[in-house]
N, C-alpha and C positions, 0 to 999 in steps of 0.2 A: 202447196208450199208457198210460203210468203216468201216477198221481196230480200227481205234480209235472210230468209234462211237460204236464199238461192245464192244472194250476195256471201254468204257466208262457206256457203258450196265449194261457189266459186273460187274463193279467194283459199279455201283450204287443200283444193285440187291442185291450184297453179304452185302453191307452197308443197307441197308433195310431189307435183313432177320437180320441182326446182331443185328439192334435196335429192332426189332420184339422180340425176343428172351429177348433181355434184359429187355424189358418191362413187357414179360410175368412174367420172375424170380423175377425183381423187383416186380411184381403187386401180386404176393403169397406171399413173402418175407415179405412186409407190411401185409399180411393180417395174416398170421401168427404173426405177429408182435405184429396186433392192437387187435387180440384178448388176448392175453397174457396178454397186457395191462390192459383191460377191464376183466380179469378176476382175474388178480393182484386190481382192483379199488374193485372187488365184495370181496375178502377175509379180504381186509384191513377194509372192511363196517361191513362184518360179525365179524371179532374179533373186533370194534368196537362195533355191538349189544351187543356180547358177554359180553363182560367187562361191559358194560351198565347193564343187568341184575345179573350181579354176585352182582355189589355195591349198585344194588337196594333191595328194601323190595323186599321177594318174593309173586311174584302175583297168588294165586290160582285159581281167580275168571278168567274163560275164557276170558268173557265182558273185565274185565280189560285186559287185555294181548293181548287182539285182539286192543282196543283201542291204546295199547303201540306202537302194530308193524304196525298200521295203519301208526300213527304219524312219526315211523322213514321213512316207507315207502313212504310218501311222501314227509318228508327231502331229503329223497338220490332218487328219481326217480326209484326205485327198486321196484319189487316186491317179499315180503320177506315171507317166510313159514318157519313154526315147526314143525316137522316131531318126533316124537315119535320111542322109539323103537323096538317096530312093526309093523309102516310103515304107523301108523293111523298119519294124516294131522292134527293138534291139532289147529294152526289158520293160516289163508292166510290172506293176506293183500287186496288181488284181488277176495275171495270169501265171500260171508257172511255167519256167524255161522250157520242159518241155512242147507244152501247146505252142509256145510262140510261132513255131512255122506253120504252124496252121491257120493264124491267121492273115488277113485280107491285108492289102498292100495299102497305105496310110499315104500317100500319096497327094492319093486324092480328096484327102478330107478338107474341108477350108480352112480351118485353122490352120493346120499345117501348110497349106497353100501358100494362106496371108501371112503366116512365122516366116517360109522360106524366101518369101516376094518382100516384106515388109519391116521384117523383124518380131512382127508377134500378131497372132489371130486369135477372134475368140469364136465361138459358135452354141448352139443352144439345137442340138438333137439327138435323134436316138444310138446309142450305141449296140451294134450288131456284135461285138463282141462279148459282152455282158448285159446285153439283152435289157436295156436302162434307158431313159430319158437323162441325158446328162450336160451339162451347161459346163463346156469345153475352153480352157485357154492355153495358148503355145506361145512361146517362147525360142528364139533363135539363140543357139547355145554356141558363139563365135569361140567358146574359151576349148572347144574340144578341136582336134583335128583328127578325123575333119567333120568338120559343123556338123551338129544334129541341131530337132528339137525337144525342147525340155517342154511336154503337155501336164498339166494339171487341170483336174476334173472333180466335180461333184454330182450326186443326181442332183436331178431335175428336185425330189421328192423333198430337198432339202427345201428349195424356192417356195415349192408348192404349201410344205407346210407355214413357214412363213407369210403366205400372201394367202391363204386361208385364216390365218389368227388375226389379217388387217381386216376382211371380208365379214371374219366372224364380229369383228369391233365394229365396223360401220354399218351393219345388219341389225346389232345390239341397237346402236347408234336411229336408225331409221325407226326401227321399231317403236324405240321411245320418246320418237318426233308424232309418230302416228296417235299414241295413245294422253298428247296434250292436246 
């Protein structure tokens, strides 16, 4: 190989790790990005319930209140829970009344951790009660007595497809770096 086709090697290799590189920074960059997003969309949703139930009558009746968070629940594509302040699940949107005592004490999850410590938490793991990858945010619901948290969630699969259509573009992307 001659001087210039090695120079030209060279010089096409470092240009290919460089985009390599850039893609990778760019491909976390957005993903860090779109989740921020998506969890700016879940708070703006929660103090939206929020405020919904402060100017409503208050609901004591379960049935009702599970019917309310049903209803927004399937406005916004969310799956919405009420979390009490000892960790008891009062209605899900994605469970039915009767399971609710069967599930696991919420307590301890960090969202609701960070809702009850801070005013609002968010979290990004799997849910054991529907069996999901889910990107989690809570909300401290001062307007009820006495306080709960108002959780709003999506899967994960939502994120996932989103930051595969950015992976699939900058692959597109790489690809047709490679072939000038």
């Amino acid at each position: 190989m001659s001087i210039r086709g090695r120079i030209f090697f060279i010089i096409l290799s470092c240009l290919f790790i460089g985009l390599s590189l850039a893609f990778i920074v760019a491909d976390r960059d957005l993903s860090e990005g779109l989740q921020q997003q998506i969890e700016s969309e879940l708070f703006k949703q929660a103090k939206i319930l929020r405020q919904s139930f402060a100017e409503s009558p208050k609901v004591n009746n379960t049935s009702s209140l599970k019917s309310q968070i049903d209803s927004y629940s399937d406005a916004s594509g969310s799956r919405i829970t009420l979390i009490a302040l000892d960790g008891k699940v009062l209605v899900d949107s994605d469970i039915a009344m009767d399971i609710l005592e069967s599930l696991d004490n919420h307590s301890n999850r960090p969202e609701v951790i960070a809702a009850f410590n801070n005013g609002s938490g968010s979290s990004k793991r799997f849910s054991n009660s529907i069996q999901q990858d889910m990107l989690y945010f809570a909300l401290l619901d001062t307007t009820s007595n006495p306080e709960r948290v108002i959780r709003i969630s999506v899967t994960n699969e939502y994120l996932d497809r989103s930051l595969a259509s950015v992976s699939y573009t900058h692959l597109r992307a790489h690809e047709t770096s490679l072939h000038l």
